[in-house]
C-alpha positions in Angstrom: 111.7 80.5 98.9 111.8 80.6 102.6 111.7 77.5 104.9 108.9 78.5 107.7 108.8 76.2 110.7 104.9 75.7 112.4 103.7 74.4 115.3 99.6 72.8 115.2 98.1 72.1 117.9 94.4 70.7 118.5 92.3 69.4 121.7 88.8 69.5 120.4 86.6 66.9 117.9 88.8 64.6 115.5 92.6 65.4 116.6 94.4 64.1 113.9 91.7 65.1 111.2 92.0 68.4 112.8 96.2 68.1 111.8 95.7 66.6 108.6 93.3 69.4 107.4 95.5 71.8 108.9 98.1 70.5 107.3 96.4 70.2 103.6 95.4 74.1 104.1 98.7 74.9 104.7 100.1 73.3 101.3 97.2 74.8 99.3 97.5 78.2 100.5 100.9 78.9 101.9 103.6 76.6 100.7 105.0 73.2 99.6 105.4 71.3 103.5 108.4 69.8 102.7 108.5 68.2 106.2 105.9 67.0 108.8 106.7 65.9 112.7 105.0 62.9 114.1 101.9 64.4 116.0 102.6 64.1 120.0 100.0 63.7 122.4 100.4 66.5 125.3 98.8 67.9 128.3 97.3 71.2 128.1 99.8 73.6 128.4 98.7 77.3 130.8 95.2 76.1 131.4 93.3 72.9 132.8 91.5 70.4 130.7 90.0 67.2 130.5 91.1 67.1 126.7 94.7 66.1 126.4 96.2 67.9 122.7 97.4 66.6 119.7 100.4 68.6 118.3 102.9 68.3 115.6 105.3 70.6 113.8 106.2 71.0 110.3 108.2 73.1 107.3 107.0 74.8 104.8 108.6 76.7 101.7 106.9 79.9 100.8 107.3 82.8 99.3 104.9 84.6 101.2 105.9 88.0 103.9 105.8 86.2 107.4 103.4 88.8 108.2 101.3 87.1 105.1 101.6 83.7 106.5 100.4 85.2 109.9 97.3 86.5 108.0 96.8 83.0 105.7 97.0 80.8 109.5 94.7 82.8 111.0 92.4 82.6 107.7 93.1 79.1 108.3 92.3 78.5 112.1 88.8 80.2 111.0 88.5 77.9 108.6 88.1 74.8 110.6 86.4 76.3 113.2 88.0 78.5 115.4 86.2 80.9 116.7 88.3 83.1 119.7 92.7 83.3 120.0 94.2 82.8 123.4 94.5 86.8 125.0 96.8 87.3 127.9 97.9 84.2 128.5 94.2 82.8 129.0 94.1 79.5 126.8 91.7 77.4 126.3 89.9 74.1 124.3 90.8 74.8 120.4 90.2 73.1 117.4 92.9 74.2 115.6 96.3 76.5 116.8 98.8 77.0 114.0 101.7 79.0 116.0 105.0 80.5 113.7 107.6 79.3 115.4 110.5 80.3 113.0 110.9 82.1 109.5 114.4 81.6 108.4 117.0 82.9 111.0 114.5 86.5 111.1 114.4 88.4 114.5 111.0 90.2 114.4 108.1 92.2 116.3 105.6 93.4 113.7 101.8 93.8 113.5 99.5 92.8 110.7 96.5 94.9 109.5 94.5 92.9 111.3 96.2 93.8 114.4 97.8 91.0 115.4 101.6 90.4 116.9 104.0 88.9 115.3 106.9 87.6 117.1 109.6 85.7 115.9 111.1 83.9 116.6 107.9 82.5 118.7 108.2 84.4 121.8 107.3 80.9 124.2 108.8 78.0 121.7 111.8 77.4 123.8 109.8 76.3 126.9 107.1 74.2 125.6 107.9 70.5 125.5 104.9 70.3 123.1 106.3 72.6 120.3 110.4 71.5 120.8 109.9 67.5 120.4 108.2 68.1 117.0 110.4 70.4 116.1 113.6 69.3 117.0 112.2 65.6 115.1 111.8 67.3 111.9 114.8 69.8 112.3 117.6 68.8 114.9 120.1 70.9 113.5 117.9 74.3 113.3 119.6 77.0 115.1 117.4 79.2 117.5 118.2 82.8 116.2 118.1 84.5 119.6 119.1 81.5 121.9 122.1 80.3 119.4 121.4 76.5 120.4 120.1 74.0 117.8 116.7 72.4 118.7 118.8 69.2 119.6 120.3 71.4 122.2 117.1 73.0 123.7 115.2 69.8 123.6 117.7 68.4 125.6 116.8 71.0 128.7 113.6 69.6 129.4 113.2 67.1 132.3 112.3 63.7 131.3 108.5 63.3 131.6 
């Protein structure tokens, strides 16, 4: 089994609905969560919005590829409604964002049949407040792979807010 650390993230209709379903997908088709973060309320990250986010972090055990679990999130973020992926670096309003942040300690740049990057670890985790305070609640301890600091340690680089 390998531990497989997500970020969620929702602005759109019923926030923490829109986690807890996330959430309940996740178990049912990707893995046991075996730990969930409290879900945060942030400002939109890259793009202006009148719709602050909801966003939260968890664990799961799987024995799926990580280039599976790409493939099952995606499946997933369809699922509840979302309809377009951020391109470029142009974000927008979502319903549901389920980012891999980490899969085990694996370094990796792939692409999945559908055409879609992987990157891991998660190419932007370090410098989102939003992803690193859920993530270094439910795993202090975690050791970035590339950056060798814990989450404890990275968290602690961000400016009070």
């Amino acid at each position: 089994m390998a531990k497989v650390y997500v970020g969620l993230g929702t602005n759109l209709g019923d926030k923490e609905q829109n986690l807890k379903v996330a959430v309940q997908k996740i178990e049912e088709q990707i893995g046991k969560v075996v730990s969930l973060s409290a879900f945060y309320i942030t400002a939109p990250w890259g793009f202006t919005s009148e719709n602050s986010f909801l966003n939260a972090a968890a664990c799961v055990e799987t024995e799926l590829s990580p280039l599976d679990v790409l493939q099952k999130t995606q499946s997933i973020e369809r699922e509840l409604g979302r309809t377009k992926k951020s391109v470029n670096g142009a974000y927008s309003d979502r319903l549901i964002d389920i980012d891999l942040l980490l899969y085990e300690d694996l370094i990796l740049s792939a692409v999945a049949p559908s055409g879609a990057e992987l990157n891991l670890p998660h190419p932007l985790m370090a410098e989102r407040d939003f992803v690193m305070k859920p993530l270094a609640e439910i795993a202090p301890e975690l050791v970035h792979p590339v950056l060798g600091k814990t989450m404890r340690e990275l968290i602690s680089s961000f400016s009070p807010q």
